[in-house]
RONUKOL-355693 format. One record per residue (C-alpha): residue number from 1; y, x, z. Coordinates in steps of 0.05 Angstrom, whole numbers, plus 32768, in hexadecimal, padded with zeros to 4 digits. Example, Ala and Ser with C-alpha at 12.3 -4.5 7.8 and 13.67 -1.06 7.14 Angstrom:
    i    py    px    pz
    1  7FA6  80F6  809C
    2  7FEB  8111  808F
***
This chain:
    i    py    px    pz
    1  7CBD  7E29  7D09
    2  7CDA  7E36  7CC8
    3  7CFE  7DF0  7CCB
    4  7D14  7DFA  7D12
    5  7D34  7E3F  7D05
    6  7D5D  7E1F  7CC4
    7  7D79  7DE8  7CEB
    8  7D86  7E0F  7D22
    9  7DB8  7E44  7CFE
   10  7DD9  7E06  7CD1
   11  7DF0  7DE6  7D12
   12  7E03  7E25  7D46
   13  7E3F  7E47  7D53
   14  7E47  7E91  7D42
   15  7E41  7EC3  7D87
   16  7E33  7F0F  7D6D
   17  7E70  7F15  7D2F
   18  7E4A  7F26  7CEB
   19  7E52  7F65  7CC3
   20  7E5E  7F48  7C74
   21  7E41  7F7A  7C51
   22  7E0C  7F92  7C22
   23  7E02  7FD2  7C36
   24  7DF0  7FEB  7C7F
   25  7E1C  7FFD  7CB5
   26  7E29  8041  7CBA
   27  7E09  8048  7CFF
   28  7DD9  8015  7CF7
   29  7DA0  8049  7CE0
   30  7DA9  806E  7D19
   31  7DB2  803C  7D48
   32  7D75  801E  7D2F
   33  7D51  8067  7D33
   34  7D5E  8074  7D7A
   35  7D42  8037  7D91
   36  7CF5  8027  7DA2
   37  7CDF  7FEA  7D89
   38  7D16  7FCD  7D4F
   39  7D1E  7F84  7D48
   40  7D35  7F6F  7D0A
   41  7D48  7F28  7D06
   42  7D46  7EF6  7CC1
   43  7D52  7EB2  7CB2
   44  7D0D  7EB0  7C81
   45  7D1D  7E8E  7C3E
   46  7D56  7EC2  7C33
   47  7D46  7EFE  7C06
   48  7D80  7F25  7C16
   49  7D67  7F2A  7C6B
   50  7D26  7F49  7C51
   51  7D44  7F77  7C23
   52  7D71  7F87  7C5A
   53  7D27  7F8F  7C81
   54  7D03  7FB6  7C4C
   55  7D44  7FE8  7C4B
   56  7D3E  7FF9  7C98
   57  7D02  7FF7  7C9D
   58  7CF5  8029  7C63
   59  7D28  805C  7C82
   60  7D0F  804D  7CC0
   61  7CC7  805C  7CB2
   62  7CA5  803D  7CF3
   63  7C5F  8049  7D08
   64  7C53  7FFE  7D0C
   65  7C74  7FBE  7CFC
   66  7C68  7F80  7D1D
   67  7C6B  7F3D  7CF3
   68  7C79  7F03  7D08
   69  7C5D  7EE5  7CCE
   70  7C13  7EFE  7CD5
   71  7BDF  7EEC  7D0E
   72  7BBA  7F27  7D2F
   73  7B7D  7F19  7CFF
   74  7BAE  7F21  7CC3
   75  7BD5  7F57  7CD1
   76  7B8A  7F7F  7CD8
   77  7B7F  7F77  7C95
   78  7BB4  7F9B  7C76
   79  7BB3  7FDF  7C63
   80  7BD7  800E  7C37
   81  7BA6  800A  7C01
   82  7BB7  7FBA  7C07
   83  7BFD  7FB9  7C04
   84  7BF9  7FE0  7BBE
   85  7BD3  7FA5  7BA0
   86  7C0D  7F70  7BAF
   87  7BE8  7F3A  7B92
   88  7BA3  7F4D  7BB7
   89  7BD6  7F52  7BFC
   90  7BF0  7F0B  7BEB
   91  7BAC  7EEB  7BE4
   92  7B8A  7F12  7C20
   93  7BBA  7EF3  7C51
   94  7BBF  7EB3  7C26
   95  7C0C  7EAE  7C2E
   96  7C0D  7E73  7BFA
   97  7BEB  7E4D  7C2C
   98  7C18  7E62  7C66
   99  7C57  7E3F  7C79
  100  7C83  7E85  7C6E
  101  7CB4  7E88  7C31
  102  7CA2  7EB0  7BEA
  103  7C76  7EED  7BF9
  104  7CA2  7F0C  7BC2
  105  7CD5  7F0B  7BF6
  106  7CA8  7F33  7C36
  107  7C89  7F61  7BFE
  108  7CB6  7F96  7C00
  109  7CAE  7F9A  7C47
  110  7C6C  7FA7  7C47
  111  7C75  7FDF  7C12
  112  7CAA  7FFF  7C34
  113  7C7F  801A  7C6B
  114  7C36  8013  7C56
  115  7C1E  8049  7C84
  116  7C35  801E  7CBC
  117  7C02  8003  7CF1
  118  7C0F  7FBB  7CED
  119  7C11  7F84  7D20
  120  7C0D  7F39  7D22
  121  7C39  7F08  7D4D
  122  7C2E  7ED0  7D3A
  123  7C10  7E95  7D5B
  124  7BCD  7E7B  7D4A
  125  7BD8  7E2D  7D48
  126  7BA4  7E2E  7D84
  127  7BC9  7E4C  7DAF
  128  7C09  7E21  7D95
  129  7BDE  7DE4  7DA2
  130  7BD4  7DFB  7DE7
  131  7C13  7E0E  7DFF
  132  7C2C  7DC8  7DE8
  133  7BF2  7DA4  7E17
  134  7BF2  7DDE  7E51
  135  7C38  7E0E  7E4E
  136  7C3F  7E45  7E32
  137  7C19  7E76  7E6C
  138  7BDB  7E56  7E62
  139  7BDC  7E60  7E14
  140  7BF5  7EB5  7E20
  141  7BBB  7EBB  7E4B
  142  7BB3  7EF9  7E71
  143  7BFB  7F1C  7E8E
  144  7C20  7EDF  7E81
  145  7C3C  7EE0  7EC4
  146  7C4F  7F28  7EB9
  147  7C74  7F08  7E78
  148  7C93  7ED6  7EA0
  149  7C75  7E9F  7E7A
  150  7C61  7E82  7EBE
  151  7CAA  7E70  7EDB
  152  7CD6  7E3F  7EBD
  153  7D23  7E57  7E98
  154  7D5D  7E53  7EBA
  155  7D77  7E08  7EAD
  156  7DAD  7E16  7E81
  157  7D82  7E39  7E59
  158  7D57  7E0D  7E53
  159  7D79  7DD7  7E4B
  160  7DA1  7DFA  7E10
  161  7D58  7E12  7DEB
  162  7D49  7DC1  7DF7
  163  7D83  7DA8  7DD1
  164  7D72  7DE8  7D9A
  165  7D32  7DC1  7D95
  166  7D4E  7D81  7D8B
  167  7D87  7D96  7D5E
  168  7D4A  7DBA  7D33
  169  7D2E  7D77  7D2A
  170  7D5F  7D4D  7D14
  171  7D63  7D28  7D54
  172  7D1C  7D15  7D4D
  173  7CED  7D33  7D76
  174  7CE4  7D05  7DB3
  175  7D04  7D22  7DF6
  176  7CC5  7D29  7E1C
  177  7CB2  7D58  7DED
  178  7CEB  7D88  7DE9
  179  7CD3  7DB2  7E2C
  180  7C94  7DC4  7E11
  181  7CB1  7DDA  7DC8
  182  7CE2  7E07  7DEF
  183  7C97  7E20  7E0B
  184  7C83  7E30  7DCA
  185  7CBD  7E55  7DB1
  186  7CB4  7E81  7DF1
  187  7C6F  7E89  7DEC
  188  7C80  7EA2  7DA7
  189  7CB2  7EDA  7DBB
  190  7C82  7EEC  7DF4
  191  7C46  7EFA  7DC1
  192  7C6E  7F24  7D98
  193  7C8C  7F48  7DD4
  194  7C3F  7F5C  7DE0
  195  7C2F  7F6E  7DA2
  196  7C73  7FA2  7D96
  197  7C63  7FBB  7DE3
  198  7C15  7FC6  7DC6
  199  7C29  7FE1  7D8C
  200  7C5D  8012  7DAB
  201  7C2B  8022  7DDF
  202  7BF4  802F  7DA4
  203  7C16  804F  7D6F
  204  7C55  8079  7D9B
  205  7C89  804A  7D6E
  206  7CBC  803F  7D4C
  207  7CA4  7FF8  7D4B
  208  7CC6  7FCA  7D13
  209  7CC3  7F7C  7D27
  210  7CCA  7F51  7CE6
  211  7CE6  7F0C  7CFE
  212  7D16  7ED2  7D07
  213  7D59  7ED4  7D25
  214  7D38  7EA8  7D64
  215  7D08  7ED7  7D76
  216  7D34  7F14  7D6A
  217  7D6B  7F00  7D95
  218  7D84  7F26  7DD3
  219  7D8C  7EF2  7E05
  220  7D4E  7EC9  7E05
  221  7D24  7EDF  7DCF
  222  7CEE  7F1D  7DCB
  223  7D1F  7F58  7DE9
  224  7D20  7F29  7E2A
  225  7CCD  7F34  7E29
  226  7CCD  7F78  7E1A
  227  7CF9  7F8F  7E54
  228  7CD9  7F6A  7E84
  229  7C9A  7F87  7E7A
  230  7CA7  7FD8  7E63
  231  7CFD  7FD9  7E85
  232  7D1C  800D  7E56
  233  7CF8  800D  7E13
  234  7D33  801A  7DE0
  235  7D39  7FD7  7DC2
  236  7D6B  7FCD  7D7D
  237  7D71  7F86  7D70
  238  7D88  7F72  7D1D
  239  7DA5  7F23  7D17
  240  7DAD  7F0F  7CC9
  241  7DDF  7ED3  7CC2
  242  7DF6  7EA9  7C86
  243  7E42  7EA2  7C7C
  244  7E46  7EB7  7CC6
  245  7E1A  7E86  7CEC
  246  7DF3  7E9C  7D18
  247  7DE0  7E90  7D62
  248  7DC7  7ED2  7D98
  249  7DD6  7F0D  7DAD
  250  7DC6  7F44  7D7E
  251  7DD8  7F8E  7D7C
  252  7DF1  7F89  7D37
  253  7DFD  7F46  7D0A
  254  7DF7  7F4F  7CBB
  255  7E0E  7F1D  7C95
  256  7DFC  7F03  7C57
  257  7E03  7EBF  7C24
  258  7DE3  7E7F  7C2C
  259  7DA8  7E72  7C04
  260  7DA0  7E2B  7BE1
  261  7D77  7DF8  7C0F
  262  7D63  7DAE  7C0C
  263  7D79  7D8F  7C46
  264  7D46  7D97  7C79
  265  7D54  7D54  7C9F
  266  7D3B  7D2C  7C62
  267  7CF9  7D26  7C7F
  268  7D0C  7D10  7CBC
  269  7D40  7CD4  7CA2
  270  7D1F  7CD0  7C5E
  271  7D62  7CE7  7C40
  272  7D52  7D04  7BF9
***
């Protein structure tokens, strides 16, 4: 995931123009305040999109964030007693083991709203497993169909997530696996759909949603989920781009500097 969403914004064209600077748009607080559920995007190995993150959402002061970066399990662990023993936090959820960047970076995100109810999205590898043998319906489960997991995209969409996949790969993933990594991705956005719907739903909202750029995105990502199943929840949508690349639609684009990276093809052509 991590590698796919890297590759992904090296190689894509710019759609929503960025807003280069540090501080926050005037009306992005209250933009971001009227809204229902707020999605704030992040490409994950750069510090400055979670301090960007931890700034919102500490002004913002939601009743729950949602985390792409925790399972269901995970995200019931934490408390506010937790979150004040950082290193206790770290080792409960056993983020060194996990395939997300620095916890020093996601800290501060946590501590900026440790009252918060908090929420996991992510996808057990199960369920991953599953939706790679079976489609992505069969691995939501229950209200799929109501998610719309159970019809196929439009075929220039899909075609266009296909090549995403393939681009994200360094032209290596073999074709006839493409269509059901485009299943993934969706079943992805759909699971965190559900849990910002059960979390609005639970806790009355605002609802923060820590996560990438992919998911966050406007026109196929977890807004698309969201309205389909509760039409008119107040969505705000955050993308975070390096040196202006980015690809979506977002409500508002903040842009900040590239951070240092080893080329993330080298595994695939043995490149060092």
């Amino acid at each position: 995931m991590r590698l796919t969403y890297l590759l992904i914004c090296a190689s894509v064209a710019l759609w929503a123009a960025p807003i280069r600077a540090a501080s926050l748009q005037p009306d992005l607080m209250p933009r971001a305040a009227a809204a229902e559920v707020v999605i704030l995007g992040e490409m994950h190995d750069n510090p400055a999109h979670h301090e960007i993150q931890a700034r919102i959402v500490a002004e913002l002061m939601p009743k729950a964030v949602v985390w792409e970066m925790l399972t269901a399990k995970e995200a019931g662990l934490v408390n506010a007693t937790l979150i004040r023993d950082p290193e206790k936090l770290e080792q409960v959820l056993q983020w060194a083991d996990s395939r997300w960047p620095d916890f020093s970076m996601y800290l501060p995100i946590f501590q900026a709203a440790p009252d918060a109810r908090l929420y996991g999205g992510e996808v057990p590898r199960q369920a991953a497993r599953a939706a790679m043998q079976a489609g992505p319906a069969v691995a939501f489960g229950a209200d799929a169909a109501r998610y719309g997991l159970n019809i196929g995209l439009p075929p220039e969409q899909q075609a266009a997530r296909e090549l995403l996949q393939m681009q994200a790969h360094c032209g290596a993933m073999p074709q006839d696996r493409l269509a059901a990594m485009v299943g993934i991705q969706r079943l992805r956005d759909a699971v965190l759909a559900r849990e910002a719907l059960r979390a609005l739903k639970e806790t009355g909202g605002p609802v923060a949603v820590i996560t990438g750029n992919g998911h966050a995105r406007r026109d196929w990502g977890i807004p698309v989920y969201v309205e389909r199943v509760r039409p008119g929840t107040k969505i705000f949508v955050l993308g975070q781009s390096e040196q202006g690349q980015i690809e979506g639609q977002f409500d508002v684009v903040l842009d900040s500097l590239p951070v240092p990276r080893e080329d993330p093809c080298a595994a695939f052509t043995g490149s060092e």
